[in-house]
C-alpha positions as CSV (number, residue, x, y, z in Angstrom):
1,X,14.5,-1.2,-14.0
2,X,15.7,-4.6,-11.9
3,X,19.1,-3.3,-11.3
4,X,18.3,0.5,-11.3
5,X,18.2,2.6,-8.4
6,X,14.6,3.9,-7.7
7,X,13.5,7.0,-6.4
8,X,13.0,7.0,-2.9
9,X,14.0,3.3,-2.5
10,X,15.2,2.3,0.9
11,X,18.2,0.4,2.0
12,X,18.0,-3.5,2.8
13,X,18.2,-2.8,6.3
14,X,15.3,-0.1,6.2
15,X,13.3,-2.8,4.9
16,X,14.3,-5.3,7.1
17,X,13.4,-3.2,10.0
18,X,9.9,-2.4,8.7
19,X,9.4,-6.0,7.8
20,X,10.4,-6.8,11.9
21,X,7.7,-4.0,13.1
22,X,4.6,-4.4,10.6
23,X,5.2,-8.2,9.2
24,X,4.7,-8.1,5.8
25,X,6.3,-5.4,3.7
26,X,5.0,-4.3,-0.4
27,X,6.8,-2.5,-2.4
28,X,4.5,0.3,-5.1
29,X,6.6,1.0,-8.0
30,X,5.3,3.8,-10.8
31,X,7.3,5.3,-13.8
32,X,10.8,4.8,-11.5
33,X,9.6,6.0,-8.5
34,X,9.0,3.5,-5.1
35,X,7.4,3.4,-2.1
36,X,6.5,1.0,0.7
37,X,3.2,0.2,2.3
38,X,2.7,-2.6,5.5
39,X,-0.2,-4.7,5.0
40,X,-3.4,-2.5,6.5
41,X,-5.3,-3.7,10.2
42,X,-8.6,-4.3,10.1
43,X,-9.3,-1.0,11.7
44,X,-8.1,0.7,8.3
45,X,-9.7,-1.3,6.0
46,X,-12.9,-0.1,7.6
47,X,-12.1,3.2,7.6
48,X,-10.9,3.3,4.1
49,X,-14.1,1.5,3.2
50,X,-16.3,3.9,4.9
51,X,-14.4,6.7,3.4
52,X,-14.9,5.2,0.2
53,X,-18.8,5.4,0.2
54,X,-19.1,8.8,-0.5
55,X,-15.6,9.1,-2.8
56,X,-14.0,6.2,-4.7
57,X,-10.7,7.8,-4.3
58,X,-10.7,8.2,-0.6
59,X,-10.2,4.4,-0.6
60,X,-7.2,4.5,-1.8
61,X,-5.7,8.2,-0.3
62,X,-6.9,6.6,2.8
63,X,-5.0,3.2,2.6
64,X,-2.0,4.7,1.3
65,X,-1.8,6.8,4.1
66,X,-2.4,4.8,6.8
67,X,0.2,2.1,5.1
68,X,2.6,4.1,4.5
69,X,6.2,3.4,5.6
70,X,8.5,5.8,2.8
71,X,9.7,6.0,0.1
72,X,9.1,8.4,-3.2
73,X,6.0,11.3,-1.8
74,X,5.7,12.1,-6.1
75,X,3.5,9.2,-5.5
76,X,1.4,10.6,-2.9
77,X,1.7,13.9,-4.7
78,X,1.3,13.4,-8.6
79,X,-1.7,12.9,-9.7
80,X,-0.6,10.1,-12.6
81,X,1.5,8.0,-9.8
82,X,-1.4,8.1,-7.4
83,X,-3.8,6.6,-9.6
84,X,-1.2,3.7,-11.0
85,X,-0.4,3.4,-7.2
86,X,-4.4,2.7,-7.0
87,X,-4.7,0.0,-9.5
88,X,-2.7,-2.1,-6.6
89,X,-3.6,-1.0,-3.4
90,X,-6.8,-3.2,-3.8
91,X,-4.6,-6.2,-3.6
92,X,-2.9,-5.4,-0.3
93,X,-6.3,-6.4,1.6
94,X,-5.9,-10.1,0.7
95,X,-8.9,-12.1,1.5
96,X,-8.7,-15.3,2.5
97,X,-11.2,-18.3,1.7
98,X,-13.4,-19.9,4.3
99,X,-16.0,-22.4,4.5
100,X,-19.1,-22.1,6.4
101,X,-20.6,-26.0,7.3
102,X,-24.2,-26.7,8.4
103,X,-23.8,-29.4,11.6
């Protein structure tokens, strides 16, 4: 679906308004449905972490809520697109390498 309108797909300017307030902007795309998610603070990735302990799912429910800017809510909502949205969201909390030196 390159050329193909999604559902709940948001206009250039949308985007480029989201990108201006949050930085970096993803786009989720499941079975022709879109949404869009800003990258999550560290704040969120702790609570989504915590959240997680007890319920693997709440991970995820609990970044994609927290990230969410719009788009299609079938992917909040169905059950299917939720869990293919899922299989991403892991890669929106990008980890960075570091080095630790002994002096």
């Amino acid at each position: 679906m390159a050329n193909a309108k999604w559902i709940g797909q948001a206009a250039p300017e949308q985007i480029a308004e989201w990108k201006q307030q949050h930085g970096e902007v993803f786009a989720v795309k499941v079975d022709g449905h879109v949404c869009y998610l800003h990258k999550p603070s560290r704040k969120t990735i702790s609570y989504a972490s915590v959240a997680g302990k007890t319920d693997p799912l709440k991970f995820n429910e609990t970044l994609l809520r927290e990230c969410w800017l719009g788009g299609s809510e079938a992917i909040r909502q169905d059950d299917g697109m939720f869990l293919a949205a899922g299989g991403v969201l892991d890669r929106l909390v990008e980890i960075k390498e570091a080095e630790l030196e002994k002096l």
